[in-house]
N, C-alpha and C positions, 0 to 999 in steps of 0.2 A: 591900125597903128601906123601904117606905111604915108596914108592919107595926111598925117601930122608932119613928114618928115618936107623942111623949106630946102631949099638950095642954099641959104645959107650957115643951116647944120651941120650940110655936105661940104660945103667950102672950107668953112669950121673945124670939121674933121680928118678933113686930106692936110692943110696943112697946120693942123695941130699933131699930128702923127709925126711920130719919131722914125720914120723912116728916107732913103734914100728919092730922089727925084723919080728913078726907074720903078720903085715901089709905091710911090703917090701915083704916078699916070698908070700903073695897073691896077691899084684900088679903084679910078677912076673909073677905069675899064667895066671892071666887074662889076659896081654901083649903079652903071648904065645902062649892060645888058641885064641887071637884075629888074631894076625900076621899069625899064622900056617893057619887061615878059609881064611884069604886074600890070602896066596901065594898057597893053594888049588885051590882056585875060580880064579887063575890068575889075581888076582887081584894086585898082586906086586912081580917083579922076583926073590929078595933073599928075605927070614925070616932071620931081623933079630938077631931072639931071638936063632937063632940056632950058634950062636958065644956069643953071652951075656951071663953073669956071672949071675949065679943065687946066689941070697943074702944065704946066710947061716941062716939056720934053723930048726931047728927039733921038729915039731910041734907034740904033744902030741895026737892030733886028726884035723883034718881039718874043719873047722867051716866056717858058710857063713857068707857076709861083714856083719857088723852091718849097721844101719842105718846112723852112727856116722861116721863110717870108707866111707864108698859111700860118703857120703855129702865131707870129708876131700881131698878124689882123687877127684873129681870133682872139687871142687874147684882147688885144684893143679893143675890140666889141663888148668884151664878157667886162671891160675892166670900166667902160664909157658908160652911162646909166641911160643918157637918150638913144644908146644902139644897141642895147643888150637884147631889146628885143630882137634884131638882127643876129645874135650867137648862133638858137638853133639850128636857122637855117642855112648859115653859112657853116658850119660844123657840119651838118648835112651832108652840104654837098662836098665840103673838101674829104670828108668819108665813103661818101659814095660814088663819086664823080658825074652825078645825073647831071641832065643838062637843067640849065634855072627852071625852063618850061616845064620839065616831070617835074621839079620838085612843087612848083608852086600850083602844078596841079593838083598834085595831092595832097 
């Protein structure tokens, strides 16, 4: 399924998301080291966040999600039909805090 998703999906959905600039460039973040552990693990033949636009940003210090921000993508996912398949596994891991590589190993 991962294999399906374009860079302009991802484009699509960073800013179609209702959140603030500092929560698109973290989405983005995490989209990138997700995609980049798949197409390491051969798990999907293009990344591709490696043509996607990354949202404009310049964050003062990089900070991790809030609890608020996690529950917001999450939802976003579960609520979006082309990324629902993305819920599990970002529910996953904001439960378990494994890194993307354990999870998508397993």
């Amino acid at each position: 399924m991962m294999n399906k998703t374009t860079p302009e999906d991802i484009n699509a959905f960073i800013a179609g998301a209702d959140m603030s600039a500092s929560n698109k460039s973290k989405v983005y973040k995490f989209l990138k080291i997700l995609f980049g552990a798949a197409r390491k693990n051969n798990l999907i033949l293009e990344n591709p966040m490696d043509i996607a636009i990354a949202p404009e940003y310049e964050p003062e210090s990089d900070e991790p999600f809030t609890p608020e921000e996690i529950k917001l993508i999450i939802t976003k996912l579960k609520n979006t039909p082309k990324f629902l398949r993305y819920y599990a596994l970002c529910s996953l891991e904001s439960v378990i805090g494994a890194r993307i590589g354990e999870i998508l190993g397993i």
